[in-house]
N, C-alpha and C positions, 0 to 999 in steps of 0.2 A: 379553519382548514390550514395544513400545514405547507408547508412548498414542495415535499414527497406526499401528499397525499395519494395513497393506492397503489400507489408504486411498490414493488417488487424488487429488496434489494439482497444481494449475494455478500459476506462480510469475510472477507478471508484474514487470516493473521492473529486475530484478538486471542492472547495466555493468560492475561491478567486484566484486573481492570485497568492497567495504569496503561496496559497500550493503546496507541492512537488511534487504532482500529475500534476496541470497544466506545473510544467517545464517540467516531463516530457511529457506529450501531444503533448508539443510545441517542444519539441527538435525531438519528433519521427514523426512528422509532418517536422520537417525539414530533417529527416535525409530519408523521402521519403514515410512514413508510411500514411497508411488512418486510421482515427481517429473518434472514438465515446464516446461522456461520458454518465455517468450513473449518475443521483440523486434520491435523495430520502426526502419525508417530507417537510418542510417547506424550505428546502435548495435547494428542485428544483427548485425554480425560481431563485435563487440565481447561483445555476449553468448554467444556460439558458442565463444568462447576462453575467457571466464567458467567456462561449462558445466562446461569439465574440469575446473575445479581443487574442485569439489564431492567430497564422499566417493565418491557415483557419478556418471562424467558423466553430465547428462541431454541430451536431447533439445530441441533449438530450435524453435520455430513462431513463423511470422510473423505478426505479431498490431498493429496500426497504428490505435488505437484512434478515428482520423478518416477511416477508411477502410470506407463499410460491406459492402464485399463482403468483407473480411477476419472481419468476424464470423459468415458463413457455415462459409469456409473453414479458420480456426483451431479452429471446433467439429467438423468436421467430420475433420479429421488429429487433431484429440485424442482424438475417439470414436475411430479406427479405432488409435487407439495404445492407448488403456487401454478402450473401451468408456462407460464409466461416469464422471462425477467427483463427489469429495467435497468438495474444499474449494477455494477461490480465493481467492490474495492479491491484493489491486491495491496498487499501489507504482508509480501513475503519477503524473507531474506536469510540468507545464510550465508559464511566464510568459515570456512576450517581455520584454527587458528595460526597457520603458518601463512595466512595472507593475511594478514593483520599484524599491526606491532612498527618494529624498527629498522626491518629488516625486509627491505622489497626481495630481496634475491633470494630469500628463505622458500618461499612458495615455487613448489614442481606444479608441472602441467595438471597434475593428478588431483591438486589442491584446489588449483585457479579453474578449472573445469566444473568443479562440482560449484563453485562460488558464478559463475557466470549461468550456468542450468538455473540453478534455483531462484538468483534475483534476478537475473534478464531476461532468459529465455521462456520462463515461468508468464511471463506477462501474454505472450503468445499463446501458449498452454490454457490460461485462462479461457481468451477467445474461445480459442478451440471447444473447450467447457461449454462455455453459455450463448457466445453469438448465436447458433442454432433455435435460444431461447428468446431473442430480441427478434423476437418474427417485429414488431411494432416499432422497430428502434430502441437506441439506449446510450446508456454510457458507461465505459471503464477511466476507474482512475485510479492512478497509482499513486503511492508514498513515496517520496524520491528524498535523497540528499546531493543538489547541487555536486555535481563535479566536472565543472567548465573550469575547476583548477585544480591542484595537487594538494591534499591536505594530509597534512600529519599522522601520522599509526594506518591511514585510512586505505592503503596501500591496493592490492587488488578488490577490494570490495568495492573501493572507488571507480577502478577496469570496470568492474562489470556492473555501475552506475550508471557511468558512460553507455554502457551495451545498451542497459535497460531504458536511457533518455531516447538513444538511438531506436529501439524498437520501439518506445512509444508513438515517435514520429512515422514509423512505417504503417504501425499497424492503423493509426488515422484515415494515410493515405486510401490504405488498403479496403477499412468499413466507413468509410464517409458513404460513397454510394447505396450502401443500405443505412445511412440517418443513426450510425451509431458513431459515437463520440470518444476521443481518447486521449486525455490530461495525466498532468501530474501536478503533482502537489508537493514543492520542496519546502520541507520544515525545517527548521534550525534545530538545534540539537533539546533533544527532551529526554528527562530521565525513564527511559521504559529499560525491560528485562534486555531487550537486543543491545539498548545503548551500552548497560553496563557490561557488554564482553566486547566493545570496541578498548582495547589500551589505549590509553594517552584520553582517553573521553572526558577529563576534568579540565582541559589543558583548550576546548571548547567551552567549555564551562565558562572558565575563567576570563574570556576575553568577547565574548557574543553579545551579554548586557552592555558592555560599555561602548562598544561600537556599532549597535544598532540605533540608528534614529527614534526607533517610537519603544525601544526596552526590550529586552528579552527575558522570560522567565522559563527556564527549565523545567519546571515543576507544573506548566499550565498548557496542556492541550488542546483548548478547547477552540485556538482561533485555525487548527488546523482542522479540526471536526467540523465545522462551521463552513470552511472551503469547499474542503470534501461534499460534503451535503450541498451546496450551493451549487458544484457543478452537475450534482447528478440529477437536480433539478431542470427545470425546463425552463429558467432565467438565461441561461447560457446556448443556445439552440445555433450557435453560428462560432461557435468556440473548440476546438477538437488541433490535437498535435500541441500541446502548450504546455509548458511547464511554469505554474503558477507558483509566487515562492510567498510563502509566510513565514518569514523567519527576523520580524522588527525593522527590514530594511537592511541588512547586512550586505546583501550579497551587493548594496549598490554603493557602499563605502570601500573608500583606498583605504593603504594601512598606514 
């Protein structure tokens, strides 16, 4: 048996297989879990081809997380698919490219809004989604990158990093009394489709192996899927509001 065995899990994010999302899909499908993904936009067919290449295809639902009739409707196909759910990943994000780059004072309201909706405010939106479906308890976990500092190109996406750590922590406060749980999972930087439209994202590359304690490879997701899946597990039952980081040890080295 695996440590998701029966459990009921929601996958939002996954384009390709390289993103972090599909490892994990694929690992909580191995580790005994039943599996749904969500897409959205022009990336739903993109996800729908994704789907198959999983150990079992799963199942698409349109899920658009600035859309609020979809968070009726995507709870509402997921109850009638599994009834019940246990755990959700979010693995959404977006920034227009005038909040990214070299240039903080480049991005208007109009920009930095649509960048804080999508990755912060979206984590809420989730709730809203499936808490309804956690009649039994559960867990949400988020994909996060660290931004208890300013980094490079990372400019408001970083803002609204900050928003989304900060909502993590509320929304904990908020579903602890119903026994549902709410993590994040900071990774170091990994080559997926999102990484490559951050600028300057080689410039991370180049300095995260050599100053992480136990290595860092780019190229290898698997110890964030492995997180991911561990907390949505029932090993962690006293764990909710935390930002867990897998990222080699970096975040705990000076420069």
């Amino acid at each position: 048996m695996g440590i998701l065995e029966g459990k009921h899990i929601v996958i939002t994010g996954v384009l390709t297989d390289a993103s972090l999302a599909f490892g994990v899909a694929a690992l909580a499908q191995k580790e005994g879990a039943s599996v749904v993904l969500t897409g959205a936009g022009r990336g739903l067919s993109l996800t729908q081809r994704t789907a198959r290449k999983l150990p079992q295809p799963a199942p698409v639902f349109e899920f658009d997380v600035t859309n609020a009739d979809h968070v009726v409707s995507v709870r509402n196909e997921v109850q009638q698919h599994f009834g019940t759910v246990d755990g959700v990943l979010h693995a959404i994000g977006f920034a227009p490219a005038a909040c990214l780059g070299d240039d903080l004072m480049a991005a208007t309201w109009d920009d930095v809004s649509v960048a804080i909706h999508i990755s912060a405010y979206s984590l809420k939106t989730l709730a809203d989604a499936f808490v309804p479906l956690m009649t039994n308890g559960g867990t949400i976990v988020g994909l996060d990158f660290d931004n208890t500092v300013a980094w490079p190109a990372y400019n408001w996406m970083g803002v609204a990093k900050s928003a989304f750590e900060s909502t993590n922590r509320y929304l904990a406060r908020e579903l602890g009394p119903k026994n549902i749980r709410c993590n994040l999972v900071a990774a170091g930087p990994i080559r997926t489709m999102a990484a490559k439209s951050i600028p300057g994202f080689a410039k991370f590359e180049d300095v995260w192996d050599a100053r992480s304690p136990l290595g860092w490879d780019v190229n290898d997701g698997s110890a964030v899927a492995k997180t991911c899946v561990a907390l949505m597990s029932d090993f962690f039952p006293s764990t909710t509001g935390e930002m867990i980081h897998v990222d080699g040890g970096y975040h705990a080295t000076g420069a």
